[in-house]
C-alpha positions, 0 to 999 in steps of 0.5 A, spaced: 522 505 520 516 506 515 510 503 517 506 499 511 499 496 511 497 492 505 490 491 502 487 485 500 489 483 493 496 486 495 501 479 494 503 478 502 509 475 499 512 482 497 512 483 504 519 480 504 522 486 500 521 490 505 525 486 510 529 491 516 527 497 511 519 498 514 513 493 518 508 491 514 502 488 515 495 486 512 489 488 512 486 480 514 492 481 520 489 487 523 482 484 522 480 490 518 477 486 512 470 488 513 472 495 513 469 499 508 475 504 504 474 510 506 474 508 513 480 504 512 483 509 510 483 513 516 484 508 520 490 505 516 492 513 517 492 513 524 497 507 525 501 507 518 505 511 514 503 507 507 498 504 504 498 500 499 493 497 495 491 495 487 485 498 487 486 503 481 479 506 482 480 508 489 482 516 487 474 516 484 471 513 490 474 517 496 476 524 497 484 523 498 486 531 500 488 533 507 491 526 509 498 524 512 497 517 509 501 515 503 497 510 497 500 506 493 496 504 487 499 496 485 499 495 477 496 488 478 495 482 484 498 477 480 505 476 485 509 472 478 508 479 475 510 484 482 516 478 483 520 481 478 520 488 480 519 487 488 526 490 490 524 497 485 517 497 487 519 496 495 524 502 494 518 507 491 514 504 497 519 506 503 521 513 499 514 516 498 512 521 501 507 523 506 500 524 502 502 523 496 498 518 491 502 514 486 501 509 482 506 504 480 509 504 473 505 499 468 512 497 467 509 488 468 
């Protein structure tokens, strides 16, 4: 069961997309909200297998190689938009591999 760990920004109700599939949790519930990007990546790394965030600059801002975590990159905060797509956007999620860093299509 993959382990996911949501940003702040992600919707918190997406995480129901990911029900008997993978564990989710956030940022906030991990008391990790003050932490800095690079250093939550690699905390995040340390305990789950997929990041998920909307923040579109995070490939600019932080040196991703030689990592295990995966990062998905969310098109947009707004949970009306993601709703409509949550089971396709939770079966990326679930499949993405180790290391890999995607964005999830523009397709809202």
């Amino acid at each position: 069961m993959k382990r996911i760990l949501f940003d702040q920004g992600v919707p918190v109700p997406l995480r129901n997309a990911f029900a008997g599939v993978a564990r989710v949790e956030t940022v906030f519930e991990r008391g990790w909200s003050t932490v800095q990007n690079g250093a939550l990546i690699l905390r995040a790394q340390s305990a789950f297998d997929v990041f998920v965030t909307t923040d579109k600059n995070l490939r600019y801002q932080q040196n991703l190689t030689e990592r295990s975590l995966a990062i998905v990159v969310l098109p947009t905060t707004q949970w009306p938009k993601l709703r409509q797509q949550a089971a396709t956007i939770a079966e990326q999620i679930v499949h993405v591999p180790a290391g890999a860093f995607i964005e999830v299509g523009a397709f809202l």
